[in-house]
gemmi code that builds the backbone of each chain (N, CA, C; Angstrom):
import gemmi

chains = {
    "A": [
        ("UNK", (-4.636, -42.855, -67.190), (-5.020, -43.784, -68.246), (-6.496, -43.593, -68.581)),
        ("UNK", (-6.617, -43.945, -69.930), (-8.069, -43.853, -69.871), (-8.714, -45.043, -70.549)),
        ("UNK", (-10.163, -45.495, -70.139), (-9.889, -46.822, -69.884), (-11.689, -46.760, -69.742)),
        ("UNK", (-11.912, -48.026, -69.937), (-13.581, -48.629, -69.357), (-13.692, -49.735, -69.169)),
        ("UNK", (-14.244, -50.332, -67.847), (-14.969, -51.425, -67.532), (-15.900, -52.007, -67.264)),
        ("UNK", (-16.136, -53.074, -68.262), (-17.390, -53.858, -67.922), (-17.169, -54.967, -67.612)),
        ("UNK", (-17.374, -55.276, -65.618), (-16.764, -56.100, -65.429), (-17.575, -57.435, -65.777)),
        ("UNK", (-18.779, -57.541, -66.048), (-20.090, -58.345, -65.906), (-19.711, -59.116, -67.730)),
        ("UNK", (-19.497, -59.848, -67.907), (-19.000, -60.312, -69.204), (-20.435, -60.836, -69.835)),
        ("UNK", (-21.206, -62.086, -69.039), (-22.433, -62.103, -69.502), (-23.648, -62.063, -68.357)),
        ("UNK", (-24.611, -61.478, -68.828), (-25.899, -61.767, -67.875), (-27.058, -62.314, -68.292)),
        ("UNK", (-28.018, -63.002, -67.995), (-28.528, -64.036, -68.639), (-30.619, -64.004, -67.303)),
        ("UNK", (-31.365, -63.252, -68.281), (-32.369, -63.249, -66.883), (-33.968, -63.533, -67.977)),
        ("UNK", (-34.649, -63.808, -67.347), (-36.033, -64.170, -67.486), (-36.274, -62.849, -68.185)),
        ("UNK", (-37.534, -62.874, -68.915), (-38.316, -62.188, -69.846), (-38.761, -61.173, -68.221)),
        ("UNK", (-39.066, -60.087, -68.524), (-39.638, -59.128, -67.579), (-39.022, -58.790, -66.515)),
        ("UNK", (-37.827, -59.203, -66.242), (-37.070, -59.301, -64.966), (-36.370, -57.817, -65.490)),
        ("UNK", (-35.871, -56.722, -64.751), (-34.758, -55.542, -64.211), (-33.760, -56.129, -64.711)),
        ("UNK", (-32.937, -55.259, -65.095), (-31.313, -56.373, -65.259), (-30.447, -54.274, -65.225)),
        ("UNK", (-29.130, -54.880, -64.758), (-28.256, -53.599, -64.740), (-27.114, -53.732, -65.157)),
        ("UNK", (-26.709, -53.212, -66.174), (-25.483, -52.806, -66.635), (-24.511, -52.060, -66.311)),
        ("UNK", (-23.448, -52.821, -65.487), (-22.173, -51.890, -64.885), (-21.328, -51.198, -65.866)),
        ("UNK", (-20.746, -50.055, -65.623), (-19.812, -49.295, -66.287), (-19.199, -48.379, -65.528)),
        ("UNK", (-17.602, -48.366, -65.414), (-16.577, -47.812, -64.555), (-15.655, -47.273, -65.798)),
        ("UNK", (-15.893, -46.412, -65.170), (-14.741, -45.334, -66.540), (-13.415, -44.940, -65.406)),
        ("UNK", (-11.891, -45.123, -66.904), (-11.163, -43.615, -65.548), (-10.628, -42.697, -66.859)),
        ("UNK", (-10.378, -41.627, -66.425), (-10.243, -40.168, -67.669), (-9.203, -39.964, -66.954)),
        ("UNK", (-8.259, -38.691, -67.172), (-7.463, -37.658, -66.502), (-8.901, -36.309, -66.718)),
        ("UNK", (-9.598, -36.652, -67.490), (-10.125, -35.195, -68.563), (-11.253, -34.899, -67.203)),
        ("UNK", (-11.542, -33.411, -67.223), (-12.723, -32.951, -66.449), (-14.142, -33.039, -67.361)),
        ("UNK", (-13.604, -32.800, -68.484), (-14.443, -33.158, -69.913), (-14.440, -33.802, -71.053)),
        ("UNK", (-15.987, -34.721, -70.636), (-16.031, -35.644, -71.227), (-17.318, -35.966, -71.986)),
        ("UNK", (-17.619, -37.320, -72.515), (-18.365, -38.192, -73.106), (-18.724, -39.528, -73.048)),
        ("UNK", (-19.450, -39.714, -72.637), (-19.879, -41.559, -72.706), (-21.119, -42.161, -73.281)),
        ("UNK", (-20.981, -42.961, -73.679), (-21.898, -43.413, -74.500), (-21.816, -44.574, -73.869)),
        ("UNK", (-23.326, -45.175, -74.920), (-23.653, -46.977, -74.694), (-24.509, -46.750, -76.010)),
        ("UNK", (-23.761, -48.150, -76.488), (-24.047, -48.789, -78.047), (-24.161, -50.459, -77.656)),
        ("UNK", (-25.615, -50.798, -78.305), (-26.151, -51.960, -78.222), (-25.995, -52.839, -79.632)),
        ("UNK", (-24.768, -54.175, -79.319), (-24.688, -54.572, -80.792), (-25.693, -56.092, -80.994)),
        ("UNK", (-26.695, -56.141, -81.851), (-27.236, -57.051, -81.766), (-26.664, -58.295, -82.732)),
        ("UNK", (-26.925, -59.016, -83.004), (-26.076, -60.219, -83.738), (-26.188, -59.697, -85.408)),
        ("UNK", (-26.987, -59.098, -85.469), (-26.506, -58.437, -86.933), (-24.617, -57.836, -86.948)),
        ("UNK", (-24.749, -57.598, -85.609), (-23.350, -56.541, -85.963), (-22.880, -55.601, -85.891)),
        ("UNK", (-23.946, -54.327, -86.275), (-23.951, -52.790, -86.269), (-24.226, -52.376, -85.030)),
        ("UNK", (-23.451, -51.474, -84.619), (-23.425, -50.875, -83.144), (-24.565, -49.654, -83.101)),
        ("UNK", (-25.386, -50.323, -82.206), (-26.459, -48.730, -82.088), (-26.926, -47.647, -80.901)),
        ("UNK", (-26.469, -46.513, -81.391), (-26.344, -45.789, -80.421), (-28.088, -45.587, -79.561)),
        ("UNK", (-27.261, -45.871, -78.306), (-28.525, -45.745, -77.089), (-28.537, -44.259, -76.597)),
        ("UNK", (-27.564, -43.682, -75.877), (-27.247, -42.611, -75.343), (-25.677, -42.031, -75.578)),
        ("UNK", (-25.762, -41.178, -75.228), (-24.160, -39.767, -74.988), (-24.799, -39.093, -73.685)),
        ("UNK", (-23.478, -39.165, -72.760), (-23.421, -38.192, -71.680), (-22.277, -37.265, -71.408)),
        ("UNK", (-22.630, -35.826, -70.928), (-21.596, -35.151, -71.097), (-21.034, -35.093, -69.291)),
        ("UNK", (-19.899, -34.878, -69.397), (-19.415, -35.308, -67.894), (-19.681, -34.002, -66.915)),
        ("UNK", (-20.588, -33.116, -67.183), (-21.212, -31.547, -66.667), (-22.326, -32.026, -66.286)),
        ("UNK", (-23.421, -33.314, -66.652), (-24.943, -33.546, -66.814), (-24.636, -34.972, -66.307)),
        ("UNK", (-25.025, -34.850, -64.763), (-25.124, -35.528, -63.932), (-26.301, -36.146, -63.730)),
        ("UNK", (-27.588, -35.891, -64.121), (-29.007, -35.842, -64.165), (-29.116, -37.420, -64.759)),
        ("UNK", (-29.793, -37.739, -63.838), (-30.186, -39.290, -64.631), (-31.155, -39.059, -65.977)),
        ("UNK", (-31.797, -40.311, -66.924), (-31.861, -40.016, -67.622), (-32.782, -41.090, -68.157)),
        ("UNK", (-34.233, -41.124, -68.370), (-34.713, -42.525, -68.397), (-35.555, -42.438, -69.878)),
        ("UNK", (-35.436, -43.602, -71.124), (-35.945, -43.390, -72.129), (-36.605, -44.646, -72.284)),
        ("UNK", (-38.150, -44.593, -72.122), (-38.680, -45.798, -72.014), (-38.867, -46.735, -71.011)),
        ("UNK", (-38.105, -48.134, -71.590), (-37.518, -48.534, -70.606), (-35.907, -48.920, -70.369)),
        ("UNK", (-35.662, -47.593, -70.873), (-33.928, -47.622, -70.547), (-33.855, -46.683, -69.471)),
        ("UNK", (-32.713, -46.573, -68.906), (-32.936, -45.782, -67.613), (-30.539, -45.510, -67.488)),
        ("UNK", (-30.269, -44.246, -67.005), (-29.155, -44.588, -67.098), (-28.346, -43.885, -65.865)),
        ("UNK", (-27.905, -44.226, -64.778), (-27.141, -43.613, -63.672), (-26.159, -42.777, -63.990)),
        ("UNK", (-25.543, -42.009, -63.817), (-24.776, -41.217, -64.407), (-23.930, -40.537, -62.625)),
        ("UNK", (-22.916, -41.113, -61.911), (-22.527, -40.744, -60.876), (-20.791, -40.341, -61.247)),
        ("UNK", (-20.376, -39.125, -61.521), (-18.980, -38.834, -61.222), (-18.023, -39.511, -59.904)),
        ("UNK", (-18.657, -39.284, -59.000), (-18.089, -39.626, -57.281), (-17.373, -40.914, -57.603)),
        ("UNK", (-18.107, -41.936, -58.666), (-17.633, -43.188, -58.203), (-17.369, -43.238, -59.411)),
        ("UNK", (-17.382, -42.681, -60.536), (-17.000, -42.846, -62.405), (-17.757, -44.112, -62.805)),
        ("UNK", (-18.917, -44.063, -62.588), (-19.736, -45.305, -63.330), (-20.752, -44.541, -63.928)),
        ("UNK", (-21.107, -45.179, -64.661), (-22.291, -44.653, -65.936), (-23.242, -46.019, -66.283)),
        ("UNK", (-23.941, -46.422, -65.318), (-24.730, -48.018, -65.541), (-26.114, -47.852, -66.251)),
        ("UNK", (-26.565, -48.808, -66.604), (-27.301, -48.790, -67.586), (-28.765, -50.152, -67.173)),
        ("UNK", (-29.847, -49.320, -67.353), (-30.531, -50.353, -66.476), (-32.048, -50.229, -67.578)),
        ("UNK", (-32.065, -51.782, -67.580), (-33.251, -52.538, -68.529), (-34.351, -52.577, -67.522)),
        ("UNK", (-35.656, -52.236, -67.859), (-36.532, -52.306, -67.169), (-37.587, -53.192, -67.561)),
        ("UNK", (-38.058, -54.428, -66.861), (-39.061, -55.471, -67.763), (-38.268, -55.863, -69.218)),
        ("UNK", (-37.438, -56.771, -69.136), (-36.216, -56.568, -70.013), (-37.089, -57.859, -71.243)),
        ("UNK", (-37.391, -57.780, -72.238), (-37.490, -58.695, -73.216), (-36.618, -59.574, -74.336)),
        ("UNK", (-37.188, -60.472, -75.043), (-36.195, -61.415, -75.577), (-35.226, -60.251, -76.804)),
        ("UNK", (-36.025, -59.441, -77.232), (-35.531, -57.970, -78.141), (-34.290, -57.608, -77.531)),
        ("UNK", (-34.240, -57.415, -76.389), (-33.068, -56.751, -75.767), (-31.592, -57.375, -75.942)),
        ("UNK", (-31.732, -58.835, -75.888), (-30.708, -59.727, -75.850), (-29.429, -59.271, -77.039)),
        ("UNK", (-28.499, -59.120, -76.729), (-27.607, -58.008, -77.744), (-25.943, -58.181, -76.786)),
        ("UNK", (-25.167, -57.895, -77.131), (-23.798, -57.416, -76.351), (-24.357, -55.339, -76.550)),
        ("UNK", (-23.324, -55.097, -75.173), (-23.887, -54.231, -74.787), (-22.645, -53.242, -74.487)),
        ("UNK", (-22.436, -52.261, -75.301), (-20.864, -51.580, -74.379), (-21.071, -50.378, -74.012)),
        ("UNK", (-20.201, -50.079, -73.120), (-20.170, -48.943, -72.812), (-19.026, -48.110, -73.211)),
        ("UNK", (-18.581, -46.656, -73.530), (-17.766, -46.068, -74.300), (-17.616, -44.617, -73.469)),
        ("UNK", (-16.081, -44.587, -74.301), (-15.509, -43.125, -73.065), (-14.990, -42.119, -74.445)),
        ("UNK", (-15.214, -40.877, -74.553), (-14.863, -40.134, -75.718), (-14.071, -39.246, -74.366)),
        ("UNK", (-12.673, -39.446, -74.672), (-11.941, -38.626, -73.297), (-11.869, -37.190, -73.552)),
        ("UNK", (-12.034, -36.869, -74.647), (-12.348, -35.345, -74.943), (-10.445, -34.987, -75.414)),
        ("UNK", (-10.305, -35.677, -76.159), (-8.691, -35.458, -76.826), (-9.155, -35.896, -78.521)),
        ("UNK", (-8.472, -34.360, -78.680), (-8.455, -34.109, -80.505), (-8.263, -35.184, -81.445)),
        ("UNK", (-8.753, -35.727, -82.298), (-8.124, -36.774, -83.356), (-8.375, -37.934, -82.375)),
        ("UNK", (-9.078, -37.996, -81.451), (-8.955, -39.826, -80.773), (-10.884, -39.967, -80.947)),
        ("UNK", (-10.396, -41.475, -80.831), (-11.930, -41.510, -81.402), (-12.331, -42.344, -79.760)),
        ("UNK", (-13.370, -43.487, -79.793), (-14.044, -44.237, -78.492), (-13.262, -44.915, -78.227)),
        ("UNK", (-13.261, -44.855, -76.746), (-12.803, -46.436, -76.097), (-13.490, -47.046, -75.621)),
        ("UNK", (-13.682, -47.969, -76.094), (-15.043, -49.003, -75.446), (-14.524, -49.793, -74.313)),
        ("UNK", (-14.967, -50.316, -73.845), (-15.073, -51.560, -72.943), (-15.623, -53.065, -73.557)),
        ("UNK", (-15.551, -53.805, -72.700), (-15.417, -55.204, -73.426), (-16.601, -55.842, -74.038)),
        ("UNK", (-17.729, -55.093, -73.231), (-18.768, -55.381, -73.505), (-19.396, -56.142, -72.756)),
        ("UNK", (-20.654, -56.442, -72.187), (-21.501, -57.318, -71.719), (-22.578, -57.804, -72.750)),
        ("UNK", (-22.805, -59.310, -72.157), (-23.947, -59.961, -73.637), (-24.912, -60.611, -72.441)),
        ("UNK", (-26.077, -59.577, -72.743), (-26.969, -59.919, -72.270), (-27.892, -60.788, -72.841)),
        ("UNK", (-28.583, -61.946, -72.653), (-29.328, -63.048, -73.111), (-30.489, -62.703, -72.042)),
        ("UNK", (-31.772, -62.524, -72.590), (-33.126, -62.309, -71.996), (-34.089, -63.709, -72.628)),
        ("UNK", (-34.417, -64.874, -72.177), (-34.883, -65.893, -72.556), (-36.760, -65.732, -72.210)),
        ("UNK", (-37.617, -66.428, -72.662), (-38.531, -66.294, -72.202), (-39.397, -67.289, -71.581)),
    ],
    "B": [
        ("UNK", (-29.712, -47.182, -99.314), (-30.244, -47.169, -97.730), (-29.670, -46.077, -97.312)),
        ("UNK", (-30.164, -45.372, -96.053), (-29.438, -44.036, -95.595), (-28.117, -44.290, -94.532)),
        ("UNK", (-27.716, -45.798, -94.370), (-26.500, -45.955, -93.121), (-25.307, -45.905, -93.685)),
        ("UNK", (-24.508, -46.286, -93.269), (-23.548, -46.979, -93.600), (-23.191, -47.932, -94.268)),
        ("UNK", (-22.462, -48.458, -95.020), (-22.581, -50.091, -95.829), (-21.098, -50.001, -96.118)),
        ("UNK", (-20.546, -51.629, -95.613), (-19.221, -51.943, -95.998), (-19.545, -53.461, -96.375)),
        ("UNK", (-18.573, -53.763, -97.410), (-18.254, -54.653, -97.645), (-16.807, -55.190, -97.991)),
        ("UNK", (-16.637, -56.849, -98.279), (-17.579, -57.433, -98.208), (-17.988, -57.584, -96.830)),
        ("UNK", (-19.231, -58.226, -96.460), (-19.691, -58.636, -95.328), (-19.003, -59.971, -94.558)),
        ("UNK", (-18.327, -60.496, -95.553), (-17.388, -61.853, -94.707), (-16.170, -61.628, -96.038)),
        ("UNK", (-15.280, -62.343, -95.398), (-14.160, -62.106, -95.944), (-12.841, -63.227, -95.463)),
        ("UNK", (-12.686, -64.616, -96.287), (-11.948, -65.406, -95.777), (-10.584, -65.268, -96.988)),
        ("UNK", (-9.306, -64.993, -95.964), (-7.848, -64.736, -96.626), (-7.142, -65.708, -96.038)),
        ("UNK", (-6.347, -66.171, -97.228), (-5.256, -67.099, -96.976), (-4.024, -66.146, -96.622)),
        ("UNK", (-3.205, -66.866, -95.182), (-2.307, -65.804, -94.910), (-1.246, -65.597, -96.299)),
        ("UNK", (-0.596, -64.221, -95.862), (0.117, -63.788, -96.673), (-0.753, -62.947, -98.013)),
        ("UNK", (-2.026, -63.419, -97.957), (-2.669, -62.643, -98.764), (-2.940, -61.026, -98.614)),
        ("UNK", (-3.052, -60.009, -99.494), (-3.857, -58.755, -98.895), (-5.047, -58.817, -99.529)),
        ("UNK", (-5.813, -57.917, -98.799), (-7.422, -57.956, -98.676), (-7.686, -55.804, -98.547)),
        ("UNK", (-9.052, -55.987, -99.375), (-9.263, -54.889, -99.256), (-10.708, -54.561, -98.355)),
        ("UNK", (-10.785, -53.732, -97.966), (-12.508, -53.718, -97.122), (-12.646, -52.221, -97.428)),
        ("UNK", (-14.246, -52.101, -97.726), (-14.430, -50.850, -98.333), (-15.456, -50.508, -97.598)),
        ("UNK", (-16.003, -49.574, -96.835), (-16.971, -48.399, -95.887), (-17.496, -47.161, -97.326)),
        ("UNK", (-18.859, -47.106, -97.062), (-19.742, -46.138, -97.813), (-20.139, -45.197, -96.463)),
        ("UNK", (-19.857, -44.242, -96.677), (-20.700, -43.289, -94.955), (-21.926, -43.112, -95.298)),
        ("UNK", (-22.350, -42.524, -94.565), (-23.430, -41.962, -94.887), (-23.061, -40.703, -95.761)),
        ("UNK", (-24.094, -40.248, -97.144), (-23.612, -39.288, -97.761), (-23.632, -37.630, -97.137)),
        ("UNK", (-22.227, -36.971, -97.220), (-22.321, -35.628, -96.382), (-21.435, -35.919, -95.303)),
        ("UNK", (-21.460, -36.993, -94.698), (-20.864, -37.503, -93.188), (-19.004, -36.743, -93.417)),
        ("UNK", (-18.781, -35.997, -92.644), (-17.632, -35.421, -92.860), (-16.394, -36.601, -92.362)),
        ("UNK", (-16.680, -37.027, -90.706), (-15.580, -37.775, -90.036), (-15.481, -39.182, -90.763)),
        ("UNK", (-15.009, -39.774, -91.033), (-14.708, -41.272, -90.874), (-14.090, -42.380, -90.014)),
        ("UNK", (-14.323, -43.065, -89.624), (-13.299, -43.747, -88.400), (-13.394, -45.677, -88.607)),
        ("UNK", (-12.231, -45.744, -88.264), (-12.309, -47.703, -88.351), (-12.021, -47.993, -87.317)),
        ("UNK", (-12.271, -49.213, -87.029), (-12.096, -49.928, -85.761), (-12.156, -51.599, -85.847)),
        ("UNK", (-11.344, -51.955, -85.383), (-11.033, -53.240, -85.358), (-11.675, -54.090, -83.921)),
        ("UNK", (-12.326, -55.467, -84.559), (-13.080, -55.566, -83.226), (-12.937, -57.080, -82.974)),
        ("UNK", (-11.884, -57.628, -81.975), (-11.420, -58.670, -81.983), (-12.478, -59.625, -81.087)),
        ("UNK", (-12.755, -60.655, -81.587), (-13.582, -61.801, -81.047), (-13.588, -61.577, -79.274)),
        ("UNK", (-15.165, -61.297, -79.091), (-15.466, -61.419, -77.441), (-14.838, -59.818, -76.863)),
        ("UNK", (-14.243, -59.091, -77.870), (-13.798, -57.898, -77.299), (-14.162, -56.088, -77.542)),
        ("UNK", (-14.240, -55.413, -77.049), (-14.529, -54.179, -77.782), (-13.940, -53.568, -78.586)),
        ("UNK", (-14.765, -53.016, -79.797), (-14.044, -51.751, -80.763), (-12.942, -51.417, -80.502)),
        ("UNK", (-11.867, -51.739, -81.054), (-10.418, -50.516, -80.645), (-10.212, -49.799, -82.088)),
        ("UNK", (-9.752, -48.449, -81.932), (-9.652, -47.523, -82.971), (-8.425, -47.807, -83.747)),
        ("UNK", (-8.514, -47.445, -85.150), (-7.500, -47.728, -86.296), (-7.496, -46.373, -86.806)),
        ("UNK", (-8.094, -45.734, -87.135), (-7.995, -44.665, -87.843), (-8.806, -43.439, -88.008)),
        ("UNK", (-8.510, -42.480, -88.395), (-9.927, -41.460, -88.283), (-9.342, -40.660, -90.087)),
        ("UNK", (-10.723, -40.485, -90.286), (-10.715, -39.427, -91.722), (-11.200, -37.899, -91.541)),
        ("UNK", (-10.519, -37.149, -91.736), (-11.895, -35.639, -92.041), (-11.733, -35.540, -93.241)),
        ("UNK", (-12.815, -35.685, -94.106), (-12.853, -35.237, -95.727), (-11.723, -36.597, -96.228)),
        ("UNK", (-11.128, -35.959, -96.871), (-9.883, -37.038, -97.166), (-9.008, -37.260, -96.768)),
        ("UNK", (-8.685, -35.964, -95.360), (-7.828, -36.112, -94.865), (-6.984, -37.138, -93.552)),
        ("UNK", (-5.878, -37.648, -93.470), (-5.875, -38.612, -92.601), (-5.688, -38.241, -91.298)),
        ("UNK", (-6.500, -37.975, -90.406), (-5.948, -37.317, -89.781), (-5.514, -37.628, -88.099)),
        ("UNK", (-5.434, -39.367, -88.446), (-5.049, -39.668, -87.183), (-4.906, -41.059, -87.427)),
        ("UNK", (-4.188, -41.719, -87.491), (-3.876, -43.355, -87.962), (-2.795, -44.211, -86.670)),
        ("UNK", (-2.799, -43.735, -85.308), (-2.212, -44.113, -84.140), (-3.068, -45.687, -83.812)),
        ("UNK", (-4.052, -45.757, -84.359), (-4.519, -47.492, -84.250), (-4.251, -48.329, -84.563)),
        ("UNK", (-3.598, -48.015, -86.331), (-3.405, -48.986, -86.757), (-2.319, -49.898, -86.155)),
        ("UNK", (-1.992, -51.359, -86.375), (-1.268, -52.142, -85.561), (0.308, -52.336, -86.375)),
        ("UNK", (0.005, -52.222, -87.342), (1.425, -51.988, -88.072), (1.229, -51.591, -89.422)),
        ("UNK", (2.460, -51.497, -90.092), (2.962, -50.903, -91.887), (2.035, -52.006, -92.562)),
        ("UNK", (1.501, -53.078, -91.851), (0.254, -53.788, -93.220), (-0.583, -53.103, -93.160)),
        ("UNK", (-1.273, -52.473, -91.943), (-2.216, -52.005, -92.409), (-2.394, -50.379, -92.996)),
        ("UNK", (-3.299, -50.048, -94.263), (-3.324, -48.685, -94.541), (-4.668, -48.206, -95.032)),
        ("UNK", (-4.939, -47.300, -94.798), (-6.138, -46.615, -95.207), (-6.477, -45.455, -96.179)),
        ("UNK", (-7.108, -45.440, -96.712), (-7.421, -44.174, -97.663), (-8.914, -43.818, -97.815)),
        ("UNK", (-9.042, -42.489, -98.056), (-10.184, -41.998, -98.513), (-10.282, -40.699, -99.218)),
        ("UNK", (-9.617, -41.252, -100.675), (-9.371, -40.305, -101.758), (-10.063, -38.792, -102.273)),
        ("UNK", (-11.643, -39.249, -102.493), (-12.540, -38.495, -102.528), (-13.077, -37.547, -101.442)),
        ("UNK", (-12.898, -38.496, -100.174), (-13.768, -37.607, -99.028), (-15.216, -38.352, -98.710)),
        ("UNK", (-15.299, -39.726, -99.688), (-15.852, -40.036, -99.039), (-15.834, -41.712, -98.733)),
        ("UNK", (-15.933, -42.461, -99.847), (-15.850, -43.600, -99.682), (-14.508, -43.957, -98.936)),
        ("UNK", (-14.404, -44.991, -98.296), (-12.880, -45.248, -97.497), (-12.308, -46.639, -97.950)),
        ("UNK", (-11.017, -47.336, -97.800), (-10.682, -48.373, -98.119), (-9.765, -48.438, -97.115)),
        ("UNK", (-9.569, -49.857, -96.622), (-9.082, -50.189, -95.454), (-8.528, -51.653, -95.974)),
        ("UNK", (-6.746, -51.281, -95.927), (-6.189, -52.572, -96.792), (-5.178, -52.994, -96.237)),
        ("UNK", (-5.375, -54.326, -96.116), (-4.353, -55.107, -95.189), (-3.413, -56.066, -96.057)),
        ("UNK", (-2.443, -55.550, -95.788), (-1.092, -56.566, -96.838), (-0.477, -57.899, -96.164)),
        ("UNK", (-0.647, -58.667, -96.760), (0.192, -60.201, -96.104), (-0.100, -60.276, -95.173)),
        ("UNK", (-1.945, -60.605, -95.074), (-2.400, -60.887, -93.885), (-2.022, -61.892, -93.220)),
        ("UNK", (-2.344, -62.031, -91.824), (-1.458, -62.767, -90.582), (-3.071, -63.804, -89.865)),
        ("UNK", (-2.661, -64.376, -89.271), (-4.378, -65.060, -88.192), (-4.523, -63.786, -87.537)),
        ("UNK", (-3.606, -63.405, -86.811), (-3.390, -62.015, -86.010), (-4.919, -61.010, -86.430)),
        ("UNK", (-4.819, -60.595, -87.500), (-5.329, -60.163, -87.990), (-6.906, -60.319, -88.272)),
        ("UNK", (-7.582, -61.481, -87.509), (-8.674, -61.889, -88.240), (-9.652, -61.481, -86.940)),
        ("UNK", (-10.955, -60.363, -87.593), (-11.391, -59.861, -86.395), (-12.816, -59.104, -87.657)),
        ("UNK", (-13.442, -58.367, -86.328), (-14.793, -57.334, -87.547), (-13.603, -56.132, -87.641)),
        ("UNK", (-13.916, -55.809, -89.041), (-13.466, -54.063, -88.993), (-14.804, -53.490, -89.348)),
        ("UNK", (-15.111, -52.522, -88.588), (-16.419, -51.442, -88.395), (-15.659, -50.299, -88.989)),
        ("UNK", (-16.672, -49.446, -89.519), (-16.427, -48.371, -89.928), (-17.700, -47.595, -89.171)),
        ("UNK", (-17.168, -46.363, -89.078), (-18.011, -45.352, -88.509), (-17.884, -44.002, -89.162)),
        ("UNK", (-19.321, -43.111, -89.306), (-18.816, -41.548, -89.987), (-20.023, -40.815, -88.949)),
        ("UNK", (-19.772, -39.806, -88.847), (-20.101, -38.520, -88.044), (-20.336, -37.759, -88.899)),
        ("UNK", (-21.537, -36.248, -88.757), (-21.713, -35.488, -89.888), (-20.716, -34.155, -89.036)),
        ("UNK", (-20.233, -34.569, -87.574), (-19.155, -33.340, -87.004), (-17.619, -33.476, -87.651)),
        ("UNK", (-17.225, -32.547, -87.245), (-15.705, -32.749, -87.303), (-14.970, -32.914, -85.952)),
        ("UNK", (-13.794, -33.306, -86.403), (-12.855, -33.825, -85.359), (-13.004, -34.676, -84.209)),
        ("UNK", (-14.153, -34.744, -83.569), (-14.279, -35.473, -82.339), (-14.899, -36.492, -82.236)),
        ("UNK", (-15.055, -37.290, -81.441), (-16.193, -38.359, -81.061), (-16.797, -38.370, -80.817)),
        ("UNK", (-17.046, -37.159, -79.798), (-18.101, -36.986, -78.934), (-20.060, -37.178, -79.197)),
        ("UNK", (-19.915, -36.446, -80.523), (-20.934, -36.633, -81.607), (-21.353, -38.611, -81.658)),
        ("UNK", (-22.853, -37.956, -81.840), (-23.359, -39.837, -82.377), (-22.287, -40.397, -83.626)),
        ("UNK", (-22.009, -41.238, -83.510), (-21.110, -42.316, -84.571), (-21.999, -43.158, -85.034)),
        ("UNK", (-22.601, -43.146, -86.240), (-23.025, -44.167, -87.165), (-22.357, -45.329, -87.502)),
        ("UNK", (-22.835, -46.499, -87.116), (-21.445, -47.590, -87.536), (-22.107, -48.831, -88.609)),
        ("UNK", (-21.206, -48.916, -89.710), (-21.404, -50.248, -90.546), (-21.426, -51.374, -89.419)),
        ("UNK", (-22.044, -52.684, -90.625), (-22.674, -53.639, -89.560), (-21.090, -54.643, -90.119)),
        ("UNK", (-19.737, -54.211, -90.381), (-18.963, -54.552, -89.865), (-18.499, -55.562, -91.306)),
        ("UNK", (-16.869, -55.658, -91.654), (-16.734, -56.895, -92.307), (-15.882, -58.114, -91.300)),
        ("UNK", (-16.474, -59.065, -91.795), (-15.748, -60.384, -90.626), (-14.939, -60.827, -91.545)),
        ("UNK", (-13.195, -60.926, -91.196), (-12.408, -60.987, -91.960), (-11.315, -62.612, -91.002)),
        ("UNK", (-11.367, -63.650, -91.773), (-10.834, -64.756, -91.117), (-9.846, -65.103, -91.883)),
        ("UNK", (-8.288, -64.902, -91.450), (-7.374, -65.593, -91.666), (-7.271, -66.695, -91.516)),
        ("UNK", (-7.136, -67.510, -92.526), (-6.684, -68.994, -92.718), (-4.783, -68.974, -92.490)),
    ],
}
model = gemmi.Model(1)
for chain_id, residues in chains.items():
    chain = gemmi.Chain(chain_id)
    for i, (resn, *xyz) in enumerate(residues, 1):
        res = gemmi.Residue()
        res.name, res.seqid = resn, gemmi.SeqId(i, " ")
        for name, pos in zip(("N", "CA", "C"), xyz):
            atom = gemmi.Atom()
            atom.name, atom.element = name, gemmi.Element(name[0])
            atom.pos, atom.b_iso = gemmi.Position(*pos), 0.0
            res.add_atom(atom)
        chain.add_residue(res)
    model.add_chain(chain)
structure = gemmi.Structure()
structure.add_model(model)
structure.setup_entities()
């Protein structure tokens, strides 16, 4: 099956505080894709990152930062000094690497950063 | 603007009504894709375009719903004798690749469509 979970539905933390975003994928595929798209209350989904399932290498932009472990199929996603900006639903996405299929997302997490 | 743009942006139908929702890609953007995005839940896929072609419509949820994109580029996404069932964001997304996902997906900021 192929499939994503975010089991963390909402998280809710102080201005400047770390916060981490779980994500558990399962594929059959050896090759793959995952992404994370941040939707803020406007609506429009915006792409953060793509990982290819060969590029294991963590991956830190700013203060985004993103785990990337096959062994355990999670792909988490971690806010660093997290601000009220950040506050958004948050998904994570599996491109299983099959012709004509498009993302499967997960449910999403809504992170609320208060100050 | 250079994104995406669908409208309308809200969209209230009395059941049994059909409704049309229309996606602009970005211009050039070859893929097209919809997705239906039910309250508190993630994107699930409806359809994919290359050019005009349809070339994958395993999302949609039944014979109300249908899609087109005549030209290759603009898309229309039309729901007949709408249901409550039915009342959710539809996103549109276009890619300047072909066939896959894998590529960044540009996505409209979505129409919110509420069955009465």
């Amino acid at each position: 099956a192929q499939k994503v979970t975010q089991a963390q539905t909402e998280i809710s933390v102080v201005e400047k505080e770390d916060v981490t975003l779980d994500c558990v994928y399962e594929t059959r595929d050896t090759t793959y894709y995952l992404f994370w798209y941040k939707q803020p209350p406007s609506g429009e989904l915006v792409f953060l990152i793509r990982r290819n399932s060969f590029d294991e290498q963590n991956e830190i932009s700013g203060r985004y930062s993103w785990n990337f472990q096959k062994s355990t199929s999670s792909f988490n996603f971690t806010i660093t000094a997290s601000q009220v900006v950040d506050s958004a639903v948050y998904f994570c996405a599996l491109d299983p690497n099959q012709a004509g299929t498009a993302l499967i997302f997960g449910k999403g997490t809504t992170l609320s950063v208060s100050s | 603007g250079a994104g995406v743009s669908q409208s309308p942006r809200y969209k209230v139908a009395k059941r049994g009504q059909d409704v049309a929702l229309r996606c602009d890609p970005i211009s050039g953007h070859v893929s097209l894709f919809w997705y239906q995005q039910a309250l508190g839940q993630g994107p699930e896929f409806l359809t994919y375009f290359q050019n005009e072609a349809q070339l994958d419509k395993s999302g949609l949820p039944s014979d109300r719903f249908f899609a087109e994109r005549p030209e290759g580029s603009v898309s229309t996404l039309k729901i007949q004798r709408t249901q409550q069932e039915d009342s959710a964001v539809y996103l549109c997304a276009s890619s300047s690749r072909v066939g896959r996902a894998m590529d960044e997906q540009f996505f409209g900021p979505g129409t919110r469509l509420t069955v009465l």
